[in-house]
PDB file of N, CA, C and O in Angstrom:
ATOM      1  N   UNK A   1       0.903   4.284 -22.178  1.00  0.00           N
ATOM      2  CA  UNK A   1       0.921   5.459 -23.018  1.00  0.00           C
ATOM      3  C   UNK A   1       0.629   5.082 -24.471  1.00  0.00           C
ATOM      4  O   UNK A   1      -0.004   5.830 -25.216  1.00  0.00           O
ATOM      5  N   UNK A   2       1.117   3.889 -24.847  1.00  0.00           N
ATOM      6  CA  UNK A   2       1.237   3.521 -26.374  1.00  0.00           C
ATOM      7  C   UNK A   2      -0.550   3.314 -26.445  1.00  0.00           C
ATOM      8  O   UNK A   2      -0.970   3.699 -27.536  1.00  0.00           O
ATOM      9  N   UNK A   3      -1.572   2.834 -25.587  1.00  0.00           N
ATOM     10  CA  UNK A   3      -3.173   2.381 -25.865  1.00  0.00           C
ATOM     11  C   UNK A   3      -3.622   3.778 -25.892  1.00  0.00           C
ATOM     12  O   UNK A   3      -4.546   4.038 -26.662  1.00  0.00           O
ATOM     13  N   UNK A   4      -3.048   4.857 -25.075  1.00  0.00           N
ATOM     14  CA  UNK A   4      -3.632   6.201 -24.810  1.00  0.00           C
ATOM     15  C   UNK A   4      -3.534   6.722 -26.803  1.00  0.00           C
ATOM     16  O   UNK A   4      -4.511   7.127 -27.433  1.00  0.00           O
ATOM     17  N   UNK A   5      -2.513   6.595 -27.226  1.00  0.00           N
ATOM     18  CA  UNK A   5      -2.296   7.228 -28.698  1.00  0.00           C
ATOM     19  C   UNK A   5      -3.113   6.101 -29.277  1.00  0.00           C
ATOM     20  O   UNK A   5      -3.562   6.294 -30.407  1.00  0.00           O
ATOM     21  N   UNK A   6      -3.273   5.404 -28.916  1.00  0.00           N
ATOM     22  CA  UNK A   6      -3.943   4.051 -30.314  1.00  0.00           C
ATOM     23  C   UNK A   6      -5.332   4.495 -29.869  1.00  0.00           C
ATOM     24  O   UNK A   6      -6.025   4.381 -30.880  1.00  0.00           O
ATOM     25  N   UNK A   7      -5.980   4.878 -29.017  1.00  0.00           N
ATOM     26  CA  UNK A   7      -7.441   5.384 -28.983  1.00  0.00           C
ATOM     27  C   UNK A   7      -7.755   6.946 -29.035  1.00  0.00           C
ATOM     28  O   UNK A   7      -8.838   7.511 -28.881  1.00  0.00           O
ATOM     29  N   UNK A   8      -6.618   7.429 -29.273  1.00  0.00           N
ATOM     30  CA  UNK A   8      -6.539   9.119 -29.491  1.00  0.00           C
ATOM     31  C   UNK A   8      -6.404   8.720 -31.442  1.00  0.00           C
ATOM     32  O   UNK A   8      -7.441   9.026 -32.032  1.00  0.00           O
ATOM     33  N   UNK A   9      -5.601   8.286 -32.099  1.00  0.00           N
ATOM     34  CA  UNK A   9      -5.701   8.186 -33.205  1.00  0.00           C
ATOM     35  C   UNK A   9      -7.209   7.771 -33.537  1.00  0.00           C
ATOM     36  O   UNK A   9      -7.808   8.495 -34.332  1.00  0.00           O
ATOM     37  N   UNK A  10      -7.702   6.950 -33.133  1.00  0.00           N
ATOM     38  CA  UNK A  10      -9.050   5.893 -33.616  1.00  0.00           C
ATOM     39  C   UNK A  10     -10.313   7.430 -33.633  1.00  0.00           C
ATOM     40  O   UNK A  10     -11.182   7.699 -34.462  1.00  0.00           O
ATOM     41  N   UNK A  11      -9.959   8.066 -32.525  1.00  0.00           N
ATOM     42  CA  UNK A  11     -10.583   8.981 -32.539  1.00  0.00           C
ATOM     43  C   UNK A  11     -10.756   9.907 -33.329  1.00  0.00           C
ATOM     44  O   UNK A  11     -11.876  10.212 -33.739  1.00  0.00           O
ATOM     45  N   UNK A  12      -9.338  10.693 -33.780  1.00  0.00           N
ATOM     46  CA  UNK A  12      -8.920  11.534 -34.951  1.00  0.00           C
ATOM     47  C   UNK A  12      -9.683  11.258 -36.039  1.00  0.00           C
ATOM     48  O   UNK A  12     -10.464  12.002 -36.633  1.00  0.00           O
ATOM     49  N   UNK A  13      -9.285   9.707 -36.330  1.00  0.00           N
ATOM     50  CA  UNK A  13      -9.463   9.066 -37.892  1.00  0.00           C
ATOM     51  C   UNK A  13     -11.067   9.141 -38.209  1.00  0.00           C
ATOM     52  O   UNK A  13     -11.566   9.315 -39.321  1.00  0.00           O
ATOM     53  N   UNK A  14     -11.922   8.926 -36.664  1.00  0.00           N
ATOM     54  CA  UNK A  14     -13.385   8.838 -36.783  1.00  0.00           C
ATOM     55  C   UNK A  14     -14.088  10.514 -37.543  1.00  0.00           C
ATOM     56  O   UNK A  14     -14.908  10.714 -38.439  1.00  0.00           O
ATOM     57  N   UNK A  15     -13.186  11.561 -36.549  1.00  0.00           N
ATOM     58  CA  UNK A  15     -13.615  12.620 -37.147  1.00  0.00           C
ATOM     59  C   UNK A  15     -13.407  12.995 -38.039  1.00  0.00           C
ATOM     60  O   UNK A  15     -14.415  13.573 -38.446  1.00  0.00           O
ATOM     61  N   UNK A  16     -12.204  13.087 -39.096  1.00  0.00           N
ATOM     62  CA  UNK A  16     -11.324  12.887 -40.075  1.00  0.00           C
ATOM     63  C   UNK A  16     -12.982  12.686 -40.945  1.00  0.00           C
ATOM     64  O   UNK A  16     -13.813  13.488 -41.372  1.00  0.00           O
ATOM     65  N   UNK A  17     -12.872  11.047 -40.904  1.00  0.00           N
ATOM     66  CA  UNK A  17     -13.940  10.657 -41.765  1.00  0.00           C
ATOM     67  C   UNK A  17     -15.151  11.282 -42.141  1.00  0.00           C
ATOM     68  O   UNK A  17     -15.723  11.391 -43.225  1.00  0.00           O
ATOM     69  N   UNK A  18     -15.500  11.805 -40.594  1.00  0.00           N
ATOM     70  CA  UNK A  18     -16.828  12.250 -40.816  1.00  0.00           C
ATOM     71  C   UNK A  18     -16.936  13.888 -41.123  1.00  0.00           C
ATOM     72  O   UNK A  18     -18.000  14.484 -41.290  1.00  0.00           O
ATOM     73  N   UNK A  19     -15.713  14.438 -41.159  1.00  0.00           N
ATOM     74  CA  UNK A  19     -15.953  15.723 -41.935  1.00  0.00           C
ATOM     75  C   UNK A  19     -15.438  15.318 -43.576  1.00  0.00           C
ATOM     76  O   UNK A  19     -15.982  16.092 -44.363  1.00  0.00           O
ATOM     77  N   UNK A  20     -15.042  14.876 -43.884  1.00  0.00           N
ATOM     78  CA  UNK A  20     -14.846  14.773 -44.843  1.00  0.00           C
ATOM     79  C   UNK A  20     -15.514  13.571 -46.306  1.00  0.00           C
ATOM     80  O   UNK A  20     -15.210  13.267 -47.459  1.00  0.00           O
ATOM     81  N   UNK A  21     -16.491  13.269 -45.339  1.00  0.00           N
ATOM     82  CA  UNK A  21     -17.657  12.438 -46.229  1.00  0.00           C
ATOM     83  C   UNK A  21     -16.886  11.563 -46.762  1.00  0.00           C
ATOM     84  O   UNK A  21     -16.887  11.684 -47.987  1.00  0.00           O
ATOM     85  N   UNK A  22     -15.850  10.260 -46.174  1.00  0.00           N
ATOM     86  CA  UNK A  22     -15.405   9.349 -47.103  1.00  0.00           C
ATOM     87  C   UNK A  22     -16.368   8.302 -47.172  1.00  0.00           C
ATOM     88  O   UNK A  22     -16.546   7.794 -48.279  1.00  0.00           O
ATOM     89  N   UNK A  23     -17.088   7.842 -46.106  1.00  0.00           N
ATOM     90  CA  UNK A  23     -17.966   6.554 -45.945  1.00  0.00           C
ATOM     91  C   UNK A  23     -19.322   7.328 -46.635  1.00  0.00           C
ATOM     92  O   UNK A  23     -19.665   8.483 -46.887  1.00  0.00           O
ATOM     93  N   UNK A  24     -19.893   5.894 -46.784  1.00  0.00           N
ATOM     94  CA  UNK A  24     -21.252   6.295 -47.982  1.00  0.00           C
ATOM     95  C   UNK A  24     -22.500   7.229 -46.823  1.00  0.00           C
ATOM     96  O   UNK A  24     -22.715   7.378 -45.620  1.00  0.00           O
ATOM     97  N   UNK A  25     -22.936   7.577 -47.891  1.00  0.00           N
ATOM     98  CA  UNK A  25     -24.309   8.606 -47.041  1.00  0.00           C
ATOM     99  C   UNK A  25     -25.154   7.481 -46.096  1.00  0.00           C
ATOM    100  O   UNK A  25     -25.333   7.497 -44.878  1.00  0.00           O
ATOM    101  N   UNK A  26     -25.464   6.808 -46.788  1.00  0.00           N
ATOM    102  CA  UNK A  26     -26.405   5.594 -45.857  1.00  0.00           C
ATOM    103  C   UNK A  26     -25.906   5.285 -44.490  1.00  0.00           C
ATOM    104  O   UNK A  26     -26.663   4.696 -43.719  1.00  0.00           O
ATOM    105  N   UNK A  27     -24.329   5.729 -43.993  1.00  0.00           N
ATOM    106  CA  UNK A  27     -24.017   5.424 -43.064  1.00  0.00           C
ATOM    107  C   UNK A  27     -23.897   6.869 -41.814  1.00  0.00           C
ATOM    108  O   UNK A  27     -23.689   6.857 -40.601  1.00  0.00           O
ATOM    109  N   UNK A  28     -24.133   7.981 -42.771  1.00  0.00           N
ATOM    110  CA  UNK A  28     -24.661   9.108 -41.639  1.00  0.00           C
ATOM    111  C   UNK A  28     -25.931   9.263 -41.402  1.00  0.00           C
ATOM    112  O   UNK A  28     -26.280  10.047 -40.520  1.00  0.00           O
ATOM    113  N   UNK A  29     -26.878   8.536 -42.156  1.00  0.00           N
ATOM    114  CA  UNK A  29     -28.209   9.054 -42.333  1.00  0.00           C
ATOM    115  C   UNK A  29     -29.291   7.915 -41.338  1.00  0.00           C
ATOM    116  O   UNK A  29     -30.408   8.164 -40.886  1.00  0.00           O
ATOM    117  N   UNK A  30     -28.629   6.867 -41.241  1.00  0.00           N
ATOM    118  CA  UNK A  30     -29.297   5.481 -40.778  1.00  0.00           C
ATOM    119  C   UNK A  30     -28.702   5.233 -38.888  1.00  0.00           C
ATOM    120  O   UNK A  30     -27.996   6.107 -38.386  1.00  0.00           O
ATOM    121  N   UNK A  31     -28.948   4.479 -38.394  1.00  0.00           N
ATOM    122  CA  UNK A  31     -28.806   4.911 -37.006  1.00  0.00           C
ATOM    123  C   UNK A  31     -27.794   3.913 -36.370  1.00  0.00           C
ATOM    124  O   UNK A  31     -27.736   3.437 -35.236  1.00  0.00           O
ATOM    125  N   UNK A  32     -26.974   3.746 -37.532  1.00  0.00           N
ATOM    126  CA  UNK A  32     -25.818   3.013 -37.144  1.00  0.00           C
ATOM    127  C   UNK A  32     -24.608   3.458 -36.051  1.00  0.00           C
ATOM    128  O   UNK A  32     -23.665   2.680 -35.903  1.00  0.00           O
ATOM    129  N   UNK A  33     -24.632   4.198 -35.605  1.00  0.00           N
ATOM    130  CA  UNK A  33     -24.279   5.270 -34.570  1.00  0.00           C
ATOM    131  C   UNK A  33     -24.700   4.532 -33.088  1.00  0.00           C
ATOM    132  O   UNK A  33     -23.941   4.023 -32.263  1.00  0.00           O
ATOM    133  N   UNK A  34     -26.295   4.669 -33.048  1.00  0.00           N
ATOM    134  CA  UNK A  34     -26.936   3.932 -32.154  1.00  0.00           C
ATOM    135  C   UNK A  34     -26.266   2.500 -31.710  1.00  0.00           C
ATOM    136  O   UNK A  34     -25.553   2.037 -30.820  1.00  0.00           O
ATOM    137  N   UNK A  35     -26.923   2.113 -32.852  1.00  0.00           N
ATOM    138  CA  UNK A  35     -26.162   0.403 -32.776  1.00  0.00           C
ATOM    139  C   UNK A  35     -25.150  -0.099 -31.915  1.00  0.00           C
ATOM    140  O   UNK A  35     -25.111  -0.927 -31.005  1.00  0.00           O
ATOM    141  N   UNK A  36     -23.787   1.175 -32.869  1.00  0.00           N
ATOM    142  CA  UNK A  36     -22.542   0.599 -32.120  1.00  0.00           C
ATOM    143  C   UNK A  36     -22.629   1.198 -30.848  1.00  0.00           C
ATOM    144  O   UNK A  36     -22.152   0.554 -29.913  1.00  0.00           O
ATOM    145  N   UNK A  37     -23.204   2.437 -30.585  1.00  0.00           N
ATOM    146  CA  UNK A  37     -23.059   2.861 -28.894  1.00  0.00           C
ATOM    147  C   UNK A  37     -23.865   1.901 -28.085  1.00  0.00           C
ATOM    148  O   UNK A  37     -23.547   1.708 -26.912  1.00  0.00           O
ATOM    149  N   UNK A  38     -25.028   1.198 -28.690  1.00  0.00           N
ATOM    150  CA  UNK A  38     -25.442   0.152 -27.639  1.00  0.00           C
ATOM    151  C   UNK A  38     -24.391  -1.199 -27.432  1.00  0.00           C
ATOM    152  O   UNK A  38     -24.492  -1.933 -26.449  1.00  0.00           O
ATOM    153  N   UNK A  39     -23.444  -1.393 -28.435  1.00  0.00           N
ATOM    154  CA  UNK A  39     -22.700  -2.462 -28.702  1.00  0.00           C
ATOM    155  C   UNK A  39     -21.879  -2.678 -27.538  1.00  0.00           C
ATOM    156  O   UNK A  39     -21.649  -3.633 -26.795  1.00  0.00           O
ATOM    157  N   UNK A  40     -21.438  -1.234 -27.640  1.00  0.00           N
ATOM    158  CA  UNK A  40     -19.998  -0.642 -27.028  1.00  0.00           C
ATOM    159  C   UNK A  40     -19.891  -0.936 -25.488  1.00  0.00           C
ATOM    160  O   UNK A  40     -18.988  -1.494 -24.865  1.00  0.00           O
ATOM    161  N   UNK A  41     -21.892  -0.029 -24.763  1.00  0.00           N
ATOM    162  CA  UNK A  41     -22.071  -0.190 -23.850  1.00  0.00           C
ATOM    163  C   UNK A  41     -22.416  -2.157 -23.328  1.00  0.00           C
ATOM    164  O   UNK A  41     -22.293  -2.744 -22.253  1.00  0.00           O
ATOM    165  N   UNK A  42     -22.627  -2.371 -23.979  1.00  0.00           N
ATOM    166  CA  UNK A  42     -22.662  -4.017 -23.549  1.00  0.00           C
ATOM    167  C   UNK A  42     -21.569  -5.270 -23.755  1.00  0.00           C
ATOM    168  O   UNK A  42     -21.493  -6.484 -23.569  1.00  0.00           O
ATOM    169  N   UNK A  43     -20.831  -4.231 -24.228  1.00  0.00           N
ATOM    170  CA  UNK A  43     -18.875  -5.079 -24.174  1.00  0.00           C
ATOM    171  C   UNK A  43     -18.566  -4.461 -23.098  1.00  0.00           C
ATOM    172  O   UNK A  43     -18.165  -5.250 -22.243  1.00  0.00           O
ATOM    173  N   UNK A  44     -18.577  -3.356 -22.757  1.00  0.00           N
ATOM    174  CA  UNK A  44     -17.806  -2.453 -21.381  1.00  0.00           C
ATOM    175  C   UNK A  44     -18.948  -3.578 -20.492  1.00  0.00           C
ATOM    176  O   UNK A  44     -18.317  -4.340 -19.760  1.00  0.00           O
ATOM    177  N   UNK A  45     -20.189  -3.749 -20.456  1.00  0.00           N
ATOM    178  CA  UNK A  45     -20.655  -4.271 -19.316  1.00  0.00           C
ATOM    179  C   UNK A  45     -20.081  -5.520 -19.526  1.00  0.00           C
ATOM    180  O   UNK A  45     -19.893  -5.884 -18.366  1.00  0.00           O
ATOM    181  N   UNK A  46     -19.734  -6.293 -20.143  1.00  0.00           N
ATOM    182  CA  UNK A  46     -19.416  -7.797 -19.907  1.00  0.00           C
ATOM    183  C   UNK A  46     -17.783  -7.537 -19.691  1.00  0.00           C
ATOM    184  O   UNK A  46     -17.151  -8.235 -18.899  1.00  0.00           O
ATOM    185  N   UNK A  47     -17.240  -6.620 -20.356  1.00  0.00           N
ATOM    186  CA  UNK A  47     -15.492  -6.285 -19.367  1.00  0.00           C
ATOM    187  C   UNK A  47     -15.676  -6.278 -18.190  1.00  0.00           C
ATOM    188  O   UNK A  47     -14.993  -7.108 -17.589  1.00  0.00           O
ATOM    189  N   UNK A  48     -16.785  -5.254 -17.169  1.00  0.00           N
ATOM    190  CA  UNK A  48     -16.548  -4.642 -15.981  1.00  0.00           C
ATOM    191  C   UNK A  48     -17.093  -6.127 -15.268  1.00  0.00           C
ATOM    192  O   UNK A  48     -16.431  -6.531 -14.312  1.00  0.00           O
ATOM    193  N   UNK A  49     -18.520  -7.104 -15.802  1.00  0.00           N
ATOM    194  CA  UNK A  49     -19.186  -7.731 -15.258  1.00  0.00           C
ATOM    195  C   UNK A  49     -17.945  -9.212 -14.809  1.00  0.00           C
ATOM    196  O   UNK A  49     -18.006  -9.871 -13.771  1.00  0.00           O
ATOM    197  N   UNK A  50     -16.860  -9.409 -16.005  1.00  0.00           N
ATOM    198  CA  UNK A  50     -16.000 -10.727 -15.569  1.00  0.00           C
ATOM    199  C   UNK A  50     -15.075 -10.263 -15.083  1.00  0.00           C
ATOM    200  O   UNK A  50     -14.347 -11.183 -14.711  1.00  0.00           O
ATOM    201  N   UNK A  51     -14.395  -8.725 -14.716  1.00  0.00           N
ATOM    202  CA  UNK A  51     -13.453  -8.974 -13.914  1.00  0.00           C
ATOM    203  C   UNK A  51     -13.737  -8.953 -12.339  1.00  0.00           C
ATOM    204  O   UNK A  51     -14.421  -8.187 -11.662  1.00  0.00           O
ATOM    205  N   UNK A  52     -13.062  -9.932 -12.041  1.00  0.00           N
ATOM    206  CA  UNK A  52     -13.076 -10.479 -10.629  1.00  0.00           C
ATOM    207  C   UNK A  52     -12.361  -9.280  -9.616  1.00  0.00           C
ATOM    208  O   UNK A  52     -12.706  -9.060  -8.455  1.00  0.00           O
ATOM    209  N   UNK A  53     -11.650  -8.813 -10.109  1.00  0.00           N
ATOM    210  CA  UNK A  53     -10.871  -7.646  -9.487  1.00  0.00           C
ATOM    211  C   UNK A  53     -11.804  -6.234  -9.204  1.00  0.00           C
ATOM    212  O   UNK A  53     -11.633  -5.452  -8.269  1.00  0.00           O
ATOM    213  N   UNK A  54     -12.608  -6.158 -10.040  1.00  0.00           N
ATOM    214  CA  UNK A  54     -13.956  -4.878  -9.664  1.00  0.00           C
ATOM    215  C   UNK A  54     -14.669  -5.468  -8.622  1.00  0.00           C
ATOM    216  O   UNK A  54     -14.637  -4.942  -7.510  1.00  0.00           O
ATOM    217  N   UNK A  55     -15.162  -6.252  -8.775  1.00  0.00           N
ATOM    218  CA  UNK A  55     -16.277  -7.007  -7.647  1.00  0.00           C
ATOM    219  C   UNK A  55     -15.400  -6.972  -5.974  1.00  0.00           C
ATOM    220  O   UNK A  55     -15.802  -6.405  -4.958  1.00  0.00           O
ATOM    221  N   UNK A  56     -14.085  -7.800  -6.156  1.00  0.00           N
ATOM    222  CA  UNK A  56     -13.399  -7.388  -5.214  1.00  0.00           C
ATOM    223  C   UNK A  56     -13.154  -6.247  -4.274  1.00  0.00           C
ATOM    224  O   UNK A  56     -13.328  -6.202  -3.056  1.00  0.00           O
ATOM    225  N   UNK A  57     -12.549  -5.000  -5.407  1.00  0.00           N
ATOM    226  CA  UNK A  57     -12.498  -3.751  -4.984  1.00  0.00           C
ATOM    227  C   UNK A  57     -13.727  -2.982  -4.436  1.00  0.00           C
ATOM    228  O   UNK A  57     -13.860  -2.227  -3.472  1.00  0.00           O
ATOM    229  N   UNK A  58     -14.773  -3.539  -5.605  1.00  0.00           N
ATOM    230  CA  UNK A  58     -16.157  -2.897  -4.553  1.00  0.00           C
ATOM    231  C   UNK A  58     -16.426  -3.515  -3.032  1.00  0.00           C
ATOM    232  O   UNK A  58     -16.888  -2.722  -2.212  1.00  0.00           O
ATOM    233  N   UNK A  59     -16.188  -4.774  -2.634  1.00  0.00           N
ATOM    234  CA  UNK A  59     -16.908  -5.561  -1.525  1.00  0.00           C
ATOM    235  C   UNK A  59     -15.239  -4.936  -0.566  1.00  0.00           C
ATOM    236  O   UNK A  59     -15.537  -4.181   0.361  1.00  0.00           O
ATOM    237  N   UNK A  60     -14.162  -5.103  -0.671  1.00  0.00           N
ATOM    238  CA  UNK A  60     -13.042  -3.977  -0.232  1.00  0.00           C
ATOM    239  C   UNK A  60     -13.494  -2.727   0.287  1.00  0.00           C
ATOM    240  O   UNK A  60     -13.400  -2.466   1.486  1.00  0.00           O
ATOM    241  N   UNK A  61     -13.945  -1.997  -0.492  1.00  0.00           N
ATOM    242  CA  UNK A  61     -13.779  -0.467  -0.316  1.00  0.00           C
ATOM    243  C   UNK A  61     -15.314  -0.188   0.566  1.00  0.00           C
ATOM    244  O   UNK A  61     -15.440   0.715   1.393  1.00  0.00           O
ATOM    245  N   UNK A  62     -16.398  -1.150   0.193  1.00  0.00           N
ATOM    246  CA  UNK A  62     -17.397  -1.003   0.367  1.00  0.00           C
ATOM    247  C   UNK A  62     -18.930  -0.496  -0.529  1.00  0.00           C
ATOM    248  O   UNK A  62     -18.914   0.282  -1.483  1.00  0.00           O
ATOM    249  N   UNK A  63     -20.145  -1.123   0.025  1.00  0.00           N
ATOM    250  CA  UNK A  63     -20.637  -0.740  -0.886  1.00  0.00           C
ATOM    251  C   UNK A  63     -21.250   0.690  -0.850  1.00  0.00           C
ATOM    252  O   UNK A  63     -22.310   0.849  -1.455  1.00  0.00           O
ATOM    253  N   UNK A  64     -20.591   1.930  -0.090  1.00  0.00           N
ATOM    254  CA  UNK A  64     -20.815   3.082   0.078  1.00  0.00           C
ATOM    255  C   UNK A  64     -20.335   3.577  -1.211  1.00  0.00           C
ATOM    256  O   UNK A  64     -20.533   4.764  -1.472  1.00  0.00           O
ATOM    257  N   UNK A  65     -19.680   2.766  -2.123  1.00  0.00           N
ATOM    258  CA  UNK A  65     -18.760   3.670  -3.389  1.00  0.00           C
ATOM    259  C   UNK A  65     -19.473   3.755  -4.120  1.00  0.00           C
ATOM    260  O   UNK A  65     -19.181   4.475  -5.076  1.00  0.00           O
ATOM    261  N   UNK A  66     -21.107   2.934  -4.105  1.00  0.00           N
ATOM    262  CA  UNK A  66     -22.234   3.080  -4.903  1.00  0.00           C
ATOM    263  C   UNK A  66     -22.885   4.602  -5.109  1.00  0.00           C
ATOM    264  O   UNK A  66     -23.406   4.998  -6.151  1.00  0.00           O
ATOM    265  N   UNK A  67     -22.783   5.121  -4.270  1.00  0.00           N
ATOM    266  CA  UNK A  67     -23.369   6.674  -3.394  1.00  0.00           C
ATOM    267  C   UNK A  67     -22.943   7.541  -4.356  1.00  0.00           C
ATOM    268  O   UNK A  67     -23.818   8.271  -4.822  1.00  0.00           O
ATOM    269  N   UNK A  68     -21.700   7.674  -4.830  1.00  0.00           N
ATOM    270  CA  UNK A  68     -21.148   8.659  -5.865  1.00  0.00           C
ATOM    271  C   UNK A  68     -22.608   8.737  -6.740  1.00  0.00           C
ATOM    272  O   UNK A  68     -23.694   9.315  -6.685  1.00  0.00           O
ATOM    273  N   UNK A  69     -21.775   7.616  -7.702  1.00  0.00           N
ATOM    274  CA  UNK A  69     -22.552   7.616  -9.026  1.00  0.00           C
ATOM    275  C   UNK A  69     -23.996   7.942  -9.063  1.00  0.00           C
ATOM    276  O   UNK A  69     -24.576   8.463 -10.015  1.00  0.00           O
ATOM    277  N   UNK A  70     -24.597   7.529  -7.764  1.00  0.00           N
ATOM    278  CA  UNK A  70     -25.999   7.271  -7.574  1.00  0.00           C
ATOM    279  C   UNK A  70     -26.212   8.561  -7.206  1.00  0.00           C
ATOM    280  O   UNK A  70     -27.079   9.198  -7.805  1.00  0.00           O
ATOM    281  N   UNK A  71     -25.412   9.208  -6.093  1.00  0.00           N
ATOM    282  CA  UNK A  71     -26.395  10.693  -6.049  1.00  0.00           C
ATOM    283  C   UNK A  71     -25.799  11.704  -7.509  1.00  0.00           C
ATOM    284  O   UNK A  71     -26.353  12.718  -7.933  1.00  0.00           O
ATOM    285  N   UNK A  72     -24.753  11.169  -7.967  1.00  0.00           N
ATOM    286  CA  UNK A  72     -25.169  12.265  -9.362  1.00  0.00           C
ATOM    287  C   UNK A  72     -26.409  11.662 -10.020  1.00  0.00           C
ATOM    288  O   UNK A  72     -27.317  12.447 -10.298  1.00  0.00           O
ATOM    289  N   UNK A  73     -26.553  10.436 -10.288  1.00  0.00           N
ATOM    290  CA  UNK A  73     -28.173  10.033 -11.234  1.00  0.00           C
ATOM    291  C   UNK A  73     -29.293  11.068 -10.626  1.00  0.00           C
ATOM    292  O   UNK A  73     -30.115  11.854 -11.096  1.00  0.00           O
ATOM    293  N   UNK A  74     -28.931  10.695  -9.495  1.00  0.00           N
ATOM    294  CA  UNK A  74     -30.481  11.707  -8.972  1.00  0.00           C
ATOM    295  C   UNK A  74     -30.554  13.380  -9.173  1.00  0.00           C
ATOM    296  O   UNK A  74     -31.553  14.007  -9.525  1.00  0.00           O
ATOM    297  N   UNK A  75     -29.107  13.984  -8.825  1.00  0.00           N
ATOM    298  CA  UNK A  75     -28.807  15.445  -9.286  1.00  0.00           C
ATOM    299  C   UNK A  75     -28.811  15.755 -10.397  1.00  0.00           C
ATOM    300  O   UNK A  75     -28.898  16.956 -10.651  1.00  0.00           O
ATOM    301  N   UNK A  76     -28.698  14.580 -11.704  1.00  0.00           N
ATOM    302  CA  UNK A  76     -28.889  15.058 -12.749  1.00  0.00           C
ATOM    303  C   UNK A  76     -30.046  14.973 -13.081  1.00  0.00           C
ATOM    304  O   UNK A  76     -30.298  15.662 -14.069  1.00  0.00           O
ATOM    305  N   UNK A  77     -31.138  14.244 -12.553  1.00  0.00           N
ATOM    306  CA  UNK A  77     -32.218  14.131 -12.741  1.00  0.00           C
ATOM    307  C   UNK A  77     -33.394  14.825 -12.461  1.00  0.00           C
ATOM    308  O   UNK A  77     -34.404  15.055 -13.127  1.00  0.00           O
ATOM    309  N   UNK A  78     -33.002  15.140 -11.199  1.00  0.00           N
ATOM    310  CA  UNK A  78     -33.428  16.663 -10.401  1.00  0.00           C
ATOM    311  C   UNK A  78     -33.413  17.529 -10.999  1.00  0.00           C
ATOM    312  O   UNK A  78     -34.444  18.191 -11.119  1.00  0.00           O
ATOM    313  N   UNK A  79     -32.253  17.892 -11.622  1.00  0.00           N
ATOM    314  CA  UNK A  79     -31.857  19.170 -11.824  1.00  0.00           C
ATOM    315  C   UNK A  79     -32.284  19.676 -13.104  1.00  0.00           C
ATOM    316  O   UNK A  79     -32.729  20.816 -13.235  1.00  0.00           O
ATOM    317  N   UNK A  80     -32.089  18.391 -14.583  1.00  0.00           N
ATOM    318  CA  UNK A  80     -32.941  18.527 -15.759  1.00  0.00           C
ATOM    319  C   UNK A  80     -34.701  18.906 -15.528  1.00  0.00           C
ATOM    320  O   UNK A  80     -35.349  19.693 -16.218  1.00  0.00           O
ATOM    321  N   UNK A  81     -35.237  18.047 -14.290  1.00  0.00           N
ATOM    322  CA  UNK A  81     -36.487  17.687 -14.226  1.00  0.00           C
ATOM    323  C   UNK A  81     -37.231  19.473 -13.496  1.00  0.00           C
ATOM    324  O   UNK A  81     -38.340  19.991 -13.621  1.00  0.00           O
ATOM    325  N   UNK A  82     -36.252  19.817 -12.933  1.00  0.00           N
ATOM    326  CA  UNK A  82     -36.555  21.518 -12.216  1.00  0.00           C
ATOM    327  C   UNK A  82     -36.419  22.370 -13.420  1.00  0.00           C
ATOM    328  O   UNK A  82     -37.156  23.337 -13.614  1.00  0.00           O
ATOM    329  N   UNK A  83     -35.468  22.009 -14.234  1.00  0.00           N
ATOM    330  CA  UNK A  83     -35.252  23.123 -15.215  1.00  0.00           C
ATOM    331  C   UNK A  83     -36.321  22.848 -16.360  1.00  0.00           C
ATOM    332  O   UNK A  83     -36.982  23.596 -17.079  1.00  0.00           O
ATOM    333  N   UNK A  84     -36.233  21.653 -16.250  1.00  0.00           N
ATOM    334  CA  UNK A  84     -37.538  21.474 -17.573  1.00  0.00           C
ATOM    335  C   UNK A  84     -39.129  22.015 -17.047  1.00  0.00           C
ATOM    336  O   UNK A  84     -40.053  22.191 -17.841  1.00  0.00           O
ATOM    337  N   UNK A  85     -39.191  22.141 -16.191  1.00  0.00           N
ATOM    338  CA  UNK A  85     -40.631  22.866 -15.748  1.00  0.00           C
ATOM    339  C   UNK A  85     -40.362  24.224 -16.136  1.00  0.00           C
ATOM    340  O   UNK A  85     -41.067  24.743 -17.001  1.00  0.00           O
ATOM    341  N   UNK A  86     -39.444  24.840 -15.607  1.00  0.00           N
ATOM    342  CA  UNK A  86     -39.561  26.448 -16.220  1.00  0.00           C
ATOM    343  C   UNK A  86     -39.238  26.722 -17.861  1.00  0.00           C
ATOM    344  O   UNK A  86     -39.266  27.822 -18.412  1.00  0.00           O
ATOM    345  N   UNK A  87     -38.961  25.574 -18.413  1.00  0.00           N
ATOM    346  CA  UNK A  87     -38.514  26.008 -20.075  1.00  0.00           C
ATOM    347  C   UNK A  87     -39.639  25.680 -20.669  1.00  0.00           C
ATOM    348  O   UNK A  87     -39.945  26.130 -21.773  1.00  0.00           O
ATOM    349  N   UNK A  88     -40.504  24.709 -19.872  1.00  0.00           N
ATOM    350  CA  UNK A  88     -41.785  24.666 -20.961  1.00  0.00           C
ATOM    351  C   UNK A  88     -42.977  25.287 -20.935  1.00  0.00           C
ATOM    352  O   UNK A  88     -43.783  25.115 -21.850  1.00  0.00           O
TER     353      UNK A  88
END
């Protein structure tokens, strides 16, 4: 419960900031945003990639647990790719 409030605050403080223009302009205007979301996503992949306990649980449970994630990629992909023909 105590990590749940320490990343609910981090959160607050982010928006906090950004309505209220404390950090310099160069840092809403430049694509530093990007950056850290590519950062972010390639620490979560090297978390998920060394624990030994995911790899486990997948070869456990099976590799049918792939199927989720994978048929939403395709339903979302589908489904943008159908709708984007009639909006344009």
């Amino acid at each position: 419960m105590k990590n749940s409030f320490f990343i609910l605050s981090f959160f607050v403080s982010g928006i906090l900031i950004g309505v209220f223009s404390i950090l310099p302009q160069l840092v809403f205007t430049s694509d530093f945003t990007l950056y850290a979301l590519y950062l972010l996503f390639f620490l979560v992949g090297i978390g998920i990639g060394s624990n030994t306990k995911a790899w486990n649980i997948i070869k456990i449970v099976n590799i049918k647990i792939i199927l989720v994630p994978l048929s939403v990629v395709i339903g979302t992909l589908s489904g943008v790719g159908l709708f984007s023909t009639f909006c344009l």
